[in-house]
mmCIF file as gemmi writes it, N, C-alpha and C atoms, coordinates in Angstrom:
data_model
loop_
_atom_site.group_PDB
_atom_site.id
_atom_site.type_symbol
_atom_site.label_atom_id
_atom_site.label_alt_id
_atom_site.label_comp_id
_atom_site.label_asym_id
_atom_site.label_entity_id
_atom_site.label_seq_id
_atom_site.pdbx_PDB_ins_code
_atom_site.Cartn_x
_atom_site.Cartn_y
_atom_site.Cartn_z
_atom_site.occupancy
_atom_site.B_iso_or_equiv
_atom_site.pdbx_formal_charge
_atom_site.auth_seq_id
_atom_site.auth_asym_id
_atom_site.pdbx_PDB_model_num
ATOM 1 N N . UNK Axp A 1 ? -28.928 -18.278 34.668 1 0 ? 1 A 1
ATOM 2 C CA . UNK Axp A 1 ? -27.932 -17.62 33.855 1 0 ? 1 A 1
ATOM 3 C C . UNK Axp A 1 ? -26.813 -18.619 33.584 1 0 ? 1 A 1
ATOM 4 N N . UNK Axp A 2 ? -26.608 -18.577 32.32 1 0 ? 2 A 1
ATOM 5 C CA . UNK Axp A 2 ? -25.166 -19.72 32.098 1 0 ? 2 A 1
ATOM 6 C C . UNK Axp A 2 ? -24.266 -18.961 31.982 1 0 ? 2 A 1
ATOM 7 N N . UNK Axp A 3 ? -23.188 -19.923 32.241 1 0 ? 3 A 1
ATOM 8 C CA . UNK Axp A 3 ? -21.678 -19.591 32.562 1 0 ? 3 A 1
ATOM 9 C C . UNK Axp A 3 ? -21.137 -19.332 30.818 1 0 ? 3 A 1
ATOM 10 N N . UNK Axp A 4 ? -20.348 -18.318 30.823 1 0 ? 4 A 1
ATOM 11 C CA . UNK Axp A 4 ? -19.568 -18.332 29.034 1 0 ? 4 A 1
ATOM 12 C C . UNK Axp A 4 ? -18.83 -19.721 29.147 1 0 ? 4 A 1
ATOM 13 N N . UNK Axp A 5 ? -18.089 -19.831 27.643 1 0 ? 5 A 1
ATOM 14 C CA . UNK Axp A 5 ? -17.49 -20.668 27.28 1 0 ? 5 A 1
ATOM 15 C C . UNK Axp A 5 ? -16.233 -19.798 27.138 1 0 ? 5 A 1
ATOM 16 N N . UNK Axp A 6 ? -15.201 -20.398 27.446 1 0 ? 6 A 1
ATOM 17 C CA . UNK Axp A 6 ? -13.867 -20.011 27.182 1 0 ? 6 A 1
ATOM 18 C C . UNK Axp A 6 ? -13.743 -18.805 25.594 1 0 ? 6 A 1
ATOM 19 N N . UNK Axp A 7 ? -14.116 -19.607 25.06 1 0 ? 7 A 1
ATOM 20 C CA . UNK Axp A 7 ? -14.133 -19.01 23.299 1 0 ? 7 A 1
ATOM 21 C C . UNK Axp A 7 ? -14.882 -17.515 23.891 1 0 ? 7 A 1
ATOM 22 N N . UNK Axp A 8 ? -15.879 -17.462 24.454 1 0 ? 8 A 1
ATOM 23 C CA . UNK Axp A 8 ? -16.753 -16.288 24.558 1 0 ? 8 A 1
ATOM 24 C C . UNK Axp A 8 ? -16.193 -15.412 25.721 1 0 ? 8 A 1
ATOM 25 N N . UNK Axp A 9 ? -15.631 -15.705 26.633 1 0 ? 9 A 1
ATOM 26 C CA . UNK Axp A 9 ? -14.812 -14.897 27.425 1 0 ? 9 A 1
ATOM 27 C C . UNK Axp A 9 ? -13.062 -14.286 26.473 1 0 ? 9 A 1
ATOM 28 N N . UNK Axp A 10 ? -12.699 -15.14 25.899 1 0 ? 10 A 1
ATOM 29 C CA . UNK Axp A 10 ? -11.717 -14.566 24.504 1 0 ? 10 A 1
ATOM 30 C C . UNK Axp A 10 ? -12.32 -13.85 24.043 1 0 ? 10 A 1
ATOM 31 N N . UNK Axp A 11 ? -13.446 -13.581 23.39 1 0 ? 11 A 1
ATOM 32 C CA . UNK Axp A 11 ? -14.086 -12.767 22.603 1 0 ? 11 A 1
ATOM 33 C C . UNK Axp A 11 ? -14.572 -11.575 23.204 1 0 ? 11 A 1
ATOM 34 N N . UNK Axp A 12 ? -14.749 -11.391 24.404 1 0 ? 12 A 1
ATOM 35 C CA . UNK Axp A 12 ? -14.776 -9.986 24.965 1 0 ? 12 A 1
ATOM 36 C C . UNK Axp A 12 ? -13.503 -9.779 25.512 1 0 ? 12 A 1
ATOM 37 N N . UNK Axp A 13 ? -12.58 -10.312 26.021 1 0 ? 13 A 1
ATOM 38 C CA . UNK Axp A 13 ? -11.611 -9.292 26.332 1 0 ? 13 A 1
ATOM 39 C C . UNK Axp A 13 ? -10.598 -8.735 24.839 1 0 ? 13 A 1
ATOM 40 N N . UNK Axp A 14 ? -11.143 -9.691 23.923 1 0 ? 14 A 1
ATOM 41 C CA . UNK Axp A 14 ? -10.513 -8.99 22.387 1 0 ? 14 A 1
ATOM 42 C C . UNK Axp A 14 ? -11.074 -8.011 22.521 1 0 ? 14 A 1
ATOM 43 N N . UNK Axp A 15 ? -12.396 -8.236 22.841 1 0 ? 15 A 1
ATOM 44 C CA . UNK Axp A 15 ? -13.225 -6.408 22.306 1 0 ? 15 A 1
ATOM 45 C C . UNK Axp A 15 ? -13.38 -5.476 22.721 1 0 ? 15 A 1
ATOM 46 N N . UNK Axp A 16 ? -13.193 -5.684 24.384 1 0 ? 16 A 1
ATOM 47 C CA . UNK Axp A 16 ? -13.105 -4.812 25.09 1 0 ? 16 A 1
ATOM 48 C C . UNK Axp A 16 ? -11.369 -4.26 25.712 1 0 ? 16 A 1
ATOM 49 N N . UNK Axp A 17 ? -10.325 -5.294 24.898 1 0 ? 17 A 1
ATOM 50 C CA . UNK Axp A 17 ? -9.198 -4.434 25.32 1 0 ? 17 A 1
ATOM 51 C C . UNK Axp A 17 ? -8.2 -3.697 24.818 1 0 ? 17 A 1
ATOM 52 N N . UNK Axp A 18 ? -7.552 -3.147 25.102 1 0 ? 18 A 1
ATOM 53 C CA . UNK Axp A 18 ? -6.502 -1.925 24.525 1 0 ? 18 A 1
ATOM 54 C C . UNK Axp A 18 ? -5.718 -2.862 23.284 1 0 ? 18 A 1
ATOM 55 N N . UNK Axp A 19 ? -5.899 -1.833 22.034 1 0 ? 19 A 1
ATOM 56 C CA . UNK Axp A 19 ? -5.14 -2.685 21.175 1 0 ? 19 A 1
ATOM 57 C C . UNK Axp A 19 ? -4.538 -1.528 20.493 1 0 ? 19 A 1
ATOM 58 N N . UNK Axp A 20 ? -2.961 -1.239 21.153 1 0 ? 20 A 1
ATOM 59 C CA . UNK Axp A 20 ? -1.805 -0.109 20.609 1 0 ? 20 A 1
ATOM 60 C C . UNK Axp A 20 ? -2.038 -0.323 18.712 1 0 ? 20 A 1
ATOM 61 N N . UNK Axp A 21 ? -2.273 0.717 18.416 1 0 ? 21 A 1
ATOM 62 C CA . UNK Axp A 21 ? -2.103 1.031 16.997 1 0 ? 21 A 1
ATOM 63 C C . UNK Axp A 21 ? -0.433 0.844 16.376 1 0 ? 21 A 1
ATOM 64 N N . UNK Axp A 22 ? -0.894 0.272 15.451 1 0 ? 22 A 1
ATOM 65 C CA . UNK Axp A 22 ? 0.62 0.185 14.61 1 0 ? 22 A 1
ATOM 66 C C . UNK Axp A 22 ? 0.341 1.343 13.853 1 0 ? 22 A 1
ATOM 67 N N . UNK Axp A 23 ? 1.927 1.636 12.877 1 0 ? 23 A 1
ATOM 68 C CA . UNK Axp A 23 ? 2.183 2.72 12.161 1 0 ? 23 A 1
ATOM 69 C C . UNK Axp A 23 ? 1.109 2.737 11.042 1 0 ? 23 A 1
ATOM 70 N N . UNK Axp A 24 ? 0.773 1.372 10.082 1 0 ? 24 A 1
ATOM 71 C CA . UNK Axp A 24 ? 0.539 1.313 9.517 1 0 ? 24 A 1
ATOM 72 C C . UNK Axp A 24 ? -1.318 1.538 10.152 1 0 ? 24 A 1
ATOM 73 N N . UNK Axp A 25 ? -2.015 0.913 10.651 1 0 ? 25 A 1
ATOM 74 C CA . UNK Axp A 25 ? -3.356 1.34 11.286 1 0 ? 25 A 1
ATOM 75 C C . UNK Axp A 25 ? -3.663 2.671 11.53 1 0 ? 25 A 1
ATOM 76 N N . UNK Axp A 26 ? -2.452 3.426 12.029 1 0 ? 26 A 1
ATOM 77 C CA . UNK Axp A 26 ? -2.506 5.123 12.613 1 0 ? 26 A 1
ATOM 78 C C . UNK Axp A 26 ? -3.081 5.808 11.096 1 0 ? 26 A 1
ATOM 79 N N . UNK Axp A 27 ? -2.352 5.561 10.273 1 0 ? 27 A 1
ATOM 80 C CA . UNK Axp A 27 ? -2.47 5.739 8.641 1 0 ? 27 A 1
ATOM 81 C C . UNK Axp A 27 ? -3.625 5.642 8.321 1 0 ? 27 A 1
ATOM 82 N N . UNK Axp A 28 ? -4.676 4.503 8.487 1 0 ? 28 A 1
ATOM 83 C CA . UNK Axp A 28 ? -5.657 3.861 7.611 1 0 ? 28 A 1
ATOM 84 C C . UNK Axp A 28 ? -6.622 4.531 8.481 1 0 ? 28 A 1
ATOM 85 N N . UNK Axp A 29 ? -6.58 5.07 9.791 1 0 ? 29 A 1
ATOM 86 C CA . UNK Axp A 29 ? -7.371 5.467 10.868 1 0 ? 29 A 1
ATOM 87 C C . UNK Axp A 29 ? -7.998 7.017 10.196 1 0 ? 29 A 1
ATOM 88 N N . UNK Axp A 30 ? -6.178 7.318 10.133 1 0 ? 30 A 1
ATOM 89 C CA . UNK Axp A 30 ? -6.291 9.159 9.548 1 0 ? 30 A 1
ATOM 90 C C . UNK Axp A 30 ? -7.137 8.943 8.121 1 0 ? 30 A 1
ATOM 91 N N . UNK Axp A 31 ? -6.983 8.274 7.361 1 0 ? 31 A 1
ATOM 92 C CA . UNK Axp A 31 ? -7.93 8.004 6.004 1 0 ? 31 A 1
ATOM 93 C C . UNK Axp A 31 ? -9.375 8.068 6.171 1 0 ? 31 A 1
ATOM 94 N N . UNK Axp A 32 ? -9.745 7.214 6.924 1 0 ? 32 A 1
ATOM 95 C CA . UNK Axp A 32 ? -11.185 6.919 7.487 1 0 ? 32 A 1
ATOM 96 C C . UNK Axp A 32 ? -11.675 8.481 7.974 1 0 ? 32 A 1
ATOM 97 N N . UNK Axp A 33 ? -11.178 8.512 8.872 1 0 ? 33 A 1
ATOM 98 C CA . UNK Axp A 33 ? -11.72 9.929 10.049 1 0 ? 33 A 1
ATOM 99 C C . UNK Axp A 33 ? -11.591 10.96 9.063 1 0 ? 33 A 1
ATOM 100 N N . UNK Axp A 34 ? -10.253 11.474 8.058 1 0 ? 34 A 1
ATOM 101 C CA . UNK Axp A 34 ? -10.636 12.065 6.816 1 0 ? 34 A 1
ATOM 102 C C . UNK Axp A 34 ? -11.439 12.722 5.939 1 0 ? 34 A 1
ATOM 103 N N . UNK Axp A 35 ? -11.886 10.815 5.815 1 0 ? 35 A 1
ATOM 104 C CA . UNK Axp A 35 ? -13.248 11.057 4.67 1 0 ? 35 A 1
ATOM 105 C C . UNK Axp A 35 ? -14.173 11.339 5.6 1 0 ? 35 A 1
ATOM 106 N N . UNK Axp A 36 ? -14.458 10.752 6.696 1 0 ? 36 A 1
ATOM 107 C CA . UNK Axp A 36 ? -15.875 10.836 7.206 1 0 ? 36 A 1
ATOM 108 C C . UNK Axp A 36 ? -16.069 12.436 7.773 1 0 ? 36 A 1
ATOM 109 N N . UNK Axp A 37 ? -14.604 12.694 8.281 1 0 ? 37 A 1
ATOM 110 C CA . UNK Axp A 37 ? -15.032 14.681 8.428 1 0 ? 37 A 1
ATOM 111 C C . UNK Axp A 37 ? -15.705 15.492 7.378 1 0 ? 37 A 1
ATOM 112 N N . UNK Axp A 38 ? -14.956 15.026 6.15 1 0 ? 38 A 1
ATOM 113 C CA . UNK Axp A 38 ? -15.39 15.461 4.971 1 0 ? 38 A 1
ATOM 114 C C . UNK Axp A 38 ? -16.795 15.547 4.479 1 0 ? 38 A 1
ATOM 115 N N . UNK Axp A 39 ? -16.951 13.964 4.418 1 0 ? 39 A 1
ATOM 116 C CA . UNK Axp A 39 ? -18.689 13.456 4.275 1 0 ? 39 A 1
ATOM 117 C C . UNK Axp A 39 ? -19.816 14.73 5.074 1 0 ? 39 A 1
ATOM 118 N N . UNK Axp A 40 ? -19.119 14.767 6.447 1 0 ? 40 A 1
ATOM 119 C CA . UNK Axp A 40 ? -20.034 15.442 7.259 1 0 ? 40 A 1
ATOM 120 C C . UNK Axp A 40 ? -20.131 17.099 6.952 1 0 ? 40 A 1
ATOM 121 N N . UNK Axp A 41 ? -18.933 16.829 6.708 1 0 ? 41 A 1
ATOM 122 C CA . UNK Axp A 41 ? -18.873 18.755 6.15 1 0 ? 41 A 1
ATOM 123 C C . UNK Axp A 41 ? -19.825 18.957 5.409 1 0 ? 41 A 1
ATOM 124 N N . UNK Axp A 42 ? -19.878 17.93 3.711 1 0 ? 42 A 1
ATOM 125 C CA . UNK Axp A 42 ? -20.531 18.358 2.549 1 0 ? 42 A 1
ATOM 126 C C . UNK Axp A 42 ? -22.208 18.229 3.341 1 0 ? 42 A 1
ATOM 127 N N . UNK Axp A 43 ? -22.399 17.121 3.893 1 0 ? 43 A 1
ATOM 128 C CA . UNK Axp A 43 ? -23.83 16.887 4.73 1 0 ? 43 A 1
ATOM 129 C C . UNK Axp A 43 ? -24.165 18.357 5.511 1 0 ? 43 A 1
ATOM 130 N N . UNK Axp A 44 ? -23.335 19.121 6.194 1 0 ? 44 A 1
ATOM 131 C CA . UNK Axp A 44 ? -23.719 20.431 7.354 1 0 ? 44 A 1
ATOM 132 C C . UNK Axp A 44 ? -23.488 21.552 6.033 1 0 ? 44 A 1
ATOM 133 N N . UNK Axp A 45 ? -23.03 21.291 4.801 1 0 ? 45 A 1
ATOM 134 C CA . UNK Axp A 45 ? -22.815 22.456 3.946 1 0 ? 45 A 1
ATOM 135 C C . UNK Axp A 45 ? -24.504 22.422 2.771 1 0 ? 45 A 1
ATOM 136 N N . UNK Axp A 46 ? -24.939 21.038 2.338 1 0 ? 46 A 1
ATOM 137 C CA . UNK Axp A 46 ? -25.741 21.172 2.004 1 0 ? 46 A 1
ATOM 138 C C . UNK Axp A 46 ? -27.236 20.564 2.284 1 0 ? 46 A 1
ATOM 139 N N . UNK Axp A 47 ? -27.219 20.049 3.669 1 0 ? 47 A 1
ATOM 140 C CA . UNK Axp A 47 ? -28.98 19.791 3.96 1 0 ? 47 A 1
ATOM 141 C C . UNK Axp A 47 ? -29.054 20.352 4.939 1 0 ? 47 A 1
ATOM 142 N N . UNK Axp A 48 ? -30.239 20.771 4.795 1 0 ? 48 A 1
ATOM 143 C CA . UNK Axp A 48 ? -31.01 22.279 5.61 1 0 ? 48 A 1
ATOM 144 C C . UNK Axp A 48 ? -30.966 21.464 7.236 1 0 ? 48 A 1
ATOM 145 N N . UNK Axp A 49 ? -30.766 22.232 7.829 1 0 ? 49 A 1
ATOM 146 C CA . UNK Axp A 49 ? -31.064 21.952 9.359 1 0 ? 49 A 1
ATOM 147 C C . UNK Axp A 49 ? -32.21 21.484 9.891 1 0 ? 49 A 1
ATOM 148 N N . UNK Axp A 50 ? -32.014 20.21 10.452 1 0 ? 50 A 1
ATOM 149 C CA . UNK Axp A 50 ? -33.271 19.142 10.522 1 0 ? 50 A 1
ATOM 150 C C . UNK Axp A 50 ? -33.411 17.815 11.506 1 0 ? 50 A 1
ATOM 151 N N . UNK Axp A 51 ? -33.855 17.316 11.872 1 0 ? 51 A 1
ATOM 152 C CA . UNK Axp A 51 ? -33.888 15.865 12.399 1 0 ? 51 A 1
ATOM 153 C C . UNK Axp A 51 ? -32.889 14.926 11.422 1 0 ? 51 A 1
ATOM 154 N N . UNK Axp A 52 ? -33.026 14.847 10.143 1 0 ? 52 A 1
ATOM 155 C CA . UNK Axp A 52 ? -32.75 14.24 9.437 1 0 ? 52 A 1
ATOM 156 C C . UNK Axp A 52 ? -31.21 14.638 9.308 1 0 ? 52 A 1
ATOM 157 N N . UNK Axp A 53 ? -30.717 15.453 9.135 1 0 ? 53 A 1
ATOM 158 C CA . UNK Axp A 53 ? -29.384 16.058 8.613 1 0 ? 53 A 1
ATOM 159 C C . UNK Axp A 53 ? -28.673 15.12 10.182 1 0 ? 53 A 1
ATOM 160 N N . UNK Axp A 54 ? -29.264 15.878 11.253 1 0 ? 54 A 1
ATOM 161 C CA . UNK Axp A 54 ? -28.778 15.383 13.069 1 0 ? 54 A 1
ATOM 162 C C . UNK Axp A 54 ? -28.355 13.686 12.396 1 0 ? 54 A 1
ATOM 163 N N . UNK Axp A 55 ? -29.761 13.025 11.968 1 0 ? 55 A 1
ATOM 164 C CA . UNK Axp A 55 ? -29.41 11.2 12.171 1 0 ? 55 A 1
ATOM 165 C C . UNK Axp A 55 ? -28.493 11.248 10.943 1 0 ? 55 A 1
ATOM 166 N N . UNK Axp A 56 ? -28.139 11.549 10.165 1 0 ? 56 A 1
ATOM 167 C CA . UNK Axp A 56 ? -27.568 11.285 8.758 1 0 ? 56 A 1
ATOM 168 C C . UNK Axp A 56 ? -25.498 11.892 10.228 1 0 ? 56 A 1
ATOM 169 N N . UNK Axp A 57 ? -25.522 12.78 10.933 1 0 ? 57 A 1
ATOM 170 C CA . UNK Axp A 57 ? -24.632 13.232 11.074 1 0 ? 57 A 1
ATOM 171 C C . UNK Axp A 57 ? -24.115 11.876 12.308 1 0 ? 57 A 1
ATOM 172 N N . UNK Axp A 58 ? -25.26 11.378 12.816 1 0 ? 58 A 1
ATOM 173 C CA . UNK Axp A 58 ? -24.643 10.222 13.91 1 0 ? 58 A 1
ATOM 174 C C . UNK Axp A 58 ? -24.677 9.606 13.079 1 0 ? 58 A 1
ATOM 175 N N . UNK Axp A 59 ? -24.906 8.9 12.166 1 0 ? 59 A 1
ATOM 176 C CA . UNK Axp A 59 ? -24.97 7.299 10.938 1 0 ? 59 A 1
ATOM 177 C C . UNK Axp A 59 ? -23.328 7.56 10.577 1 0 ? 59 A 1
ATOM 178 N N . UNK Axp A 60 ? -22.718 8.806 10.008 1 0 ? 60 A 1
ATOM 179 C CA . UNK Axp A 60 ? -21.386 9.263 9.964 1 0 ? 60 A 1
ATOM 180 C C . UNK Axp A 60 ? -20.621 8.876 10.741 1 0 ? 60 A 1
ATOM 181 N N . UNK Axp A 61 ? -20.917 9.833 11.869 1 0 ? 61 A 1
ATOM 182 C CA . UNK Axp A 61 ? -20.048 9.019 12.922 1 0 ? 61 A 1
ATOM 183 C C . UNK Axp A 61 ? -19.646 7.593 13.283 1 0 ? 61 A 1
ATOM 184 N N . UNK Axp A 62 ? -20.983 7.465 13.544 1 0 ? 62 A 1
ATOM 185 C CA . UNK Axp A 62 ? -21.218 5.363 13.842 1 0 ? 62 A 1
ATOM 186 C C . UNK Axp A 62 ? -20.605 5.122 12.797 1 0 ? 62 A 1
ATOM 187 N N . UNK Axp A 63 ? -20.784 5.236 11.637 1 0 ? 63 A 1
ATOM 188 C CA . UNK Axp A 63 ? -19.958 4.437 10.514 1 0 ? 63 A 1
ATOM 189 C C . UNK Axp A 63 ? -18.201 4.203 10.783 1 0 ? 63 A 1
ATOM 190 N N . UNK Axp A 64 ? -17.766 5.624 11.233 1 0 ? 64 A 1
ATOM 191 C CA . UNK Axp A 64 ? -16.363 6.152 11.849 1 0 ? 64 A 1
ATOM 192 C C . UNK Axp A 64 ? -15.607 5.32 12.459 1 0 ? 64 A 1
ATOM 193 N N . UNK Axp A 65 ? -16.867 5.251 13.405 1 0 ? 65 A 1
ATOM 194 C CA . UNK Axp A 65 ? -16.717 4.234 14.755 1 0 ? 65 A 1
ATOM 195 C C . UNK Axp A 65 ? -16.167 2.918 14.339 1 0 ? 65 A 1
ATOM 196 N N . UNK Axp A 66 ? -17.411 2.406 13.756 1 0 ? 66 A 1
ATOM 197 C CA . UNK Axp A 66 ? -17.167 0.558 13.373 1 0 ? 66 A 1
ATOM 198 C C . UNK Axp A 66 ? -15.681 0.398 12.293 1 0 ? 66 A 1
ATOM 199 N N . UNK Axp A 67 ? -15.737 1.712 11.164 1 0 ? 67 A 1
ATOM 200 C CA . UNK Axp A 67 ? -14.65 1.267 10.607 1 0 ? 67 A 1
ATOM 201 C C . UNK Axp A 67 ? -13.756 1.099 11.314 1 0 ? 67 A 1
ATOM 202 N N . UNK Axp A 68 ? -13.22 2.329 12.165 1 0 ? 68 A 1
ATOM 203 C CA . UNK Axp A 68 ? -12.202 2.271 13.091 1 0 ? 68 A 1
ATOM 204 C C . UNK Axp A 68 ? -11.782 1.002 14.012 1 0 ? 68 A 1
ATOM 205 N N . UNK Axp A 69 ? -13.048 0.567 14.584 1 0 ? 69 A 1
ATOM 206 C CA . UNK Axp A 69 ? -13.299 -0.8 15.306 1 0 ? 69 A 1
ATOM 207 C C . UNK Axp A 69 ? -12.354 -2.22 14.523 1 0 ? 69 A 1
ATOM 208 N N . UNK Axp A 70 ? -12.817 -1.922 12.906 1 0 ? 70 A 1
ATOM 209 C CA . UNK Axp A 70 ? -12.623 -2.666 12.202 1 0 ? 70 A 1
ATOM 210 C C . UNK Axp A 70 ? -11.035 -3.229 12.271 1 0 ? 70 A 1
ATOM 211 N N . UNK Axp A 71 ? -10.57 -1.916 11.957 1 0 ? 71 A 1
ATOM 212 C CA . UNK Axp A 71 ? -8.646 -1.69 12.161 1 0 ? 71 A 1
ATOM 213 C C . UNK Axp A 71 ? -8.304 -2.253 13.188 1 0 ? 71 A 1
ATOM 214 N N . UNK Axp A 72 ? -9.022 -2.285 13.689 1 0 ? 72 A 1
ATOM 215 C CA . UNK Axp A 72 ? -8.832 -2.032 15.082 1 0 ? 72 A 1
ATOM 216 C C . UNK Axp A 72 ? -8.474 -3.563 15.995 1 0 ? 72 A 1
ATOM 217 N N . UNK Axp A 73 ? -9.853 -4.419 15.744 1 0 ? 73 A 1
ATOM 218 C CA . UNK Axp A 73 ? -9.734 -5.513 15.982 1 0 ? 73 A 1
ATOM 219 C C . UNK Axp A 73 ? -9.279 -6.642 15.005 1 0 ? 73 A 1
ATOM 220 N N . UNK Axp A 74 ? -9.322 -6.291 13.765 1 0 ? 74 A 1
ATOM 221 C CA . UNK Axp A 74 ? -8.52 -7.429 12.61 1 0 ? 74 A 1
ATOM 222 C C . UNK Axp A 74 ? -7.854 -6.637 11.761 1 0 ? 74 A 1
ATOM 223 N N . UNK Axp A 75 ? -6.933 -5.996 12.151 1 0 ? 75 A 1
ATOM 224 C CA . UNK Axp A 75 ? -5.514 -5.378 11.79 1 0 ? 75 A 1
ATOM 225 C C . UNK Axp A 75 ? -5.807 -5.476 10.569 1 0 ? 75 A 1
């Protein structure tokens, strides 16, 4: 097993640590989470109950996720 490199030990504690939201991120966060409630609504309002509707409703989420991530880690 090799040892990280400096650069790669930076790169997980970026990713794995607490990064306080600014005013302006809190904003772009509520936008995101928003639309994607929305998305999911029109998705649980019009495809029939299914396997498919379920993965289409985590792909939503996950999408949620990474945008959020996005803000998150490059402001």
């Amino acid at each position: 097993m090799s040892k990280l490199s400096a650069e790669q030990e930076a790169d997980l504690d970026h990713a794995y640590g607490y990064h306080a939201p600014s005013p302006d991120q809190i904003e772009r966060y509520a936008a995101i989470n928003a639309a994607a409630k929305n998305f999911e609504r029109v998705v649980l309002e019009q495809c029939p109950s299914s396997a498919d509707r379920s993965a289409a409703q985590r792909q939503i989420r996950d999408a949620r996720m990474t945008a959020n991530r996005s803000i998150a880690l490059h402001k």
